[in-house]
C-alpha positions, 0 to 999 in steps of 0.5 A: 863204932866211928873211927876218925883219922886226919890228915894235912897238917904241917907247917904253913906260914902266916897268911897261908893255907891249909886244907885237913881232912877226916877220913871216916869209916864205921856207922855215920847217920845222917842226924850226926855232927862232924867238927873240929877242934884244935888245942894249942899247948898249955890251953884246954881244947876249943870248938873250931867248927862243925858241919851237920852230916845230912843237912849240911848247915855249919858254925864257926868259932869266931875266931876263923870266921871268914878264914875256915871254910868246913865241907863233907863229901857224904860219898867219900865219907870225908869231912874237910877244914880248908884254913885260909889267912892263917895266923900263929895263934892257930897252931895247934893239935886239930882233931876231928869228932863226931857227934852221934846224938846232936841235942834237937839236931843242932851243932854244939860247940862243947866237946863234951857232945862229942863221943868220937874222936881222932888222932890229931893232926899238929898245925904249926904256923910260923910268923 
């Protein structure tokens, strides 16, 4: 069984970063998908990026292209969100998960693929 746990969120403020990060312990192969995702209050939970463990080819919700960079370190077993240009409307519950059966190798988008999940860890982003 995969476990998940995040760290690095806090408080930033608009135009600023913030680097979070996964810490994955159990069985990770290398076909699996690491992403994130975020919630903000009062919104269902959204697709922010994800990485393929082995490969390492990424996707991005349009909303943090060019802003979001996600890298792994395979060794460290870690999967990391470095958020750049950071805007209000990012605050929000960022969770890590884990895709352990990606459909024909690729990155999907919908939580749904997911079977593992963190904790969360809360951004807030002041203006």
């Amino acid at each position: 069984q995969v476990q998940l746990v995040e760290s690095g969120g806090g408080l930033a403020q608009a135009g600023g970063s913030l680097r979070l990060s996964c810490a994955a312990s159990g069985p990770i192969l290398g076909g699996y998908v690491m992403g994130w995702f975020r919630q903000a209050p009062g919104k269902e939970r959204e697709f922010v990026a994800a990485i393929s463990w082995a490969v390492g080819s990424a996707a991005y919700a349009d909303s943090v292209k060019g802003r979001f960079t996600i890298s792994k370190d395979n060794a460290k077993r870690m999967v990391y969100l470095q958020m750049n240009s950071l805007k209000p409307e990012d605050t929000a519950v960022y969770y890590c998960a884990t895709d352990t059966n990606p459909y024909l190798g690729r990155i999907a988008s919908t939580q749904g693929r997911y079977d593992y999940w963190g904790q969360g860890t809360q951004v807030t982003v002041s203006s």
